[in-house]
N, C-alpha and C positions, 0 to 999 in steps of 0.2 A: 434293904434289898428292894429292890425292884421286879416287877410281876409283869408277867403278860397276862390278854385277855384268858388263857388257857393256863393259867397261874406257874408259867415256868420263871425264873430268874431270868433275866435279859442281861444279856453280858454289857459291861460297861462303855465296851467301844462303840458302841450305837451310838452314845449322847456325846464321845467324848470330842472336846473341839469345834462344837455347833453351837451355835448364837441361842441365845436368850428365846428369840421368836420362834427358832425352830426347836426348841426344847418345851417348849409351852405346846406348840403345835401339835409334835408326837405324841407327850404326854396323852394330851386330851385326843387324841385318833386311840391311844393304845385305851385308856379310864373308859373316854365316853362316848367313841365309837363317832366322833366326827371333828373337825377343825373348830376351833374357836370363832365364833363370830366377833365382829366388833367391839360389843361392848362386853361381853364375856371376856374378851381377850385386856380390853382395859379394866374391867372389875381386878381380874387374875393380878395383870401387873400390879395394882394399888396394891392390892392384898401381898404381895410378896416385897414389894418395898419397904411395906409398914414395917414385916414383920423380920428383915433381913436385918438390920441393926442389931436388936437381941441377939439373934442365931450366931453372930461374927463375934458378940461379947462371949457366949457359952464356949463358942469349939474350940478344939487346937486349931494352931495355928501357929506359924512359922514361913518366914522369907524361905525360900530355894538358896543353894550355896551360893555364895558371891556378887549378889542380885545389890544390895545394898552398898557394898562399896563399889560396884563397877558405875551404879548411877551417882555415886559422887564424883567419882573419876570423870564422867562424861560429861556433866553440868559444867565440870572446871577446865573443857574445853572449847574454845569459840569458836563458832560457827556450826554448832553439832546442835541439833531440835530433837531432841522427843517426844516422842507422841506414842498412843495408843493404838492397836487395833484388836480391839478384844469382842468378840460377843456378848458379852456384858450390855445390859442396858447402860447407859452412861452415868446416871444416878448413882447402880449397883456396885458399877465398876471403879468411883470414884471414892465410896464406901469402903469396902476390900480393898483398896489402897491406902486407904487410909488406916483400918486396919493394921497395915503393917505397918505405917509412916513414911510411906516413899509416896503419896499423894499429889505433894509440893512439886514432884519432877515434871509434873507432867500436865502439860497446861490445856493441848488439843488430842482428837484424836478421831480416829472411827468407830461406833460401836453399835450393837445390838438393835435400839432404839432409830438408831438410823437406817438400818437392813437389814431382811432378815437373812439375807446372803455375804458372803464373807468377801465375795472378790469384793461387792458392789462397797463393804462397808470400807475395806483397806481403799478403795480409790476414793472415797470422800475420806477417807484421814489424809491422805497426799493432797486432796487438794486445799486442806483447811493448811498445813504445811507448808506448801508453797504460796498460799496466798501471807504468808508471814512474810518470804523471801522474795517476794514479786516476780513471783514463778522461776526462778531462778534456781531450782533445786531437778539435776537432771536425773534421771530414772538409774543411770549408773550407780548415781548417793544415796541414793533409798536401800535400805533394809529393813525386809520383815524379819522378824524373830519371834518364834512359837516353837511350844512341845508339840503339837497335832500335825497333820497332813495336811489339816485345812489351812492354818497359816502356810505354807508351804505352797500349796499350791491356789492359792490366793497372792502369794506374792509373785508367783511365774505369770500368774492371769495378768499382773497389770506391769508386768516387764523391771519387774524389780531383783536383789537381791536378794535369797535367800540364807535365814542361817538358822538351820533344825536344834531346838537344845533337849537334852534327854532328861530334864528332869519332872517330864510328866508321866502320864500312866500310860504311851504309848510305847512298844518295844523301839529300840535304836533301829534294828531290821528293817521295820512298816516305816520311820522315817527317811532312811537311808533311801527307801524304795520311789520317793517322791522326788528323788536326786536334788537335795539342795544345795545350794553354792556353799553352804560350809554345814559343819557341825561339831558340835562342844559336849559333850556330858552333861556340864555344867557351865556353869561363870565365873569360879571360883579360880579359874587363871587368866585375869584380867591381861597380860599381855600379848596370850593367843589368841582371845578377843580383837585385843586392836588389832592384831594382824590382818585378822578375816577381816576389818571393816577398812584397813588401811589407813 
């Protein structure tokens, strides 16, 4: 459970879909009553990498529906890049892929460690992306895919596709309400997928 300074429960949707930096950031505004300085803020990170391995041996855990064979499907088609844009610091977030075993797909990306903003992080994953393709990859080909609003409207910020999927703890409604180019439930029908991406 999580508390505020007047010891109420915080509803989940505060944190939910915010980068690594700005979860540190709140944290410590809500605990200690100011931002993180520098090396507070690099003490915190060490400290939570160390200790993030352990924690991902302990919990459950489980892939989302269809998440594993849609990225085998996708690898097995040429000229299709995946990449990352997750708030995750990029350590953490290569960890928790690993994690599941879908680590291997994914070679670049935008994350956490690179901004503490989501549009800023999804435009440095495009352009680690295009610097694969010799920028040859147009804004039409792009697709963000996230369960929050913030991928969503992170992928509108930098002129891309969007495709909302419902398997996080945001309601389909609050996604819908960001108007993305498509939305899924799930992944778990890899052929309405191709559809949306074409």
């Amino acid at each position: 459970m999580t508390y505020s300074e007047q010891n109420k429960p915080l509803k989940m949707s505060v944190f939910v879909g915010r980068t690594d930096p700005e979860l540190f950031q709140k944290t410590s505004l809500i605990v200690l009553g100011h931002r993180l300085g520098e090396r507070e803020y690099a003490a915190l990170t060490e400290r939570y990498l160390s200790l993030l391995p352990q924690e991902l041996t302990n919990c459950a855990f489980r892939l989302m529906p269809g998440v594993a064979q849609l990225l085998e499907k996708l690898t097995a088609i040429e000229n299709i890049l995946l990449g990352l844009e997750t708030g995750n610091l990029e350590t953490s977030a290569y960890q928790k892929l690993k994690r599941g075993n879908i680590d291997h797909y994914f070679s670049l990306g935008g994350f956490g460690s690179d901004s503490e903003n989501r549009t800023e992080l999804v435009r440095i994953a495009i352009e680690r992306a295009r610097s694969v393709y010799d920028d040859c990859i147009p804004d039409n080909r792009i697709f963000i895919i996230g369960d929050s609003p913030h991928d969503i409207i992170a992928g509108r910020n930098v002129g891309a596709n969007t495709l909302a999927v419902g398997t996080g703890l945001v309601p389909k409604e609050k996604l819908l309400a960001e108007s993305p180019s498509y939305y899924l439930s799930d992944f778990n029908d890899i052929h309405e997928f191709m559809k949306c991406v074409g």
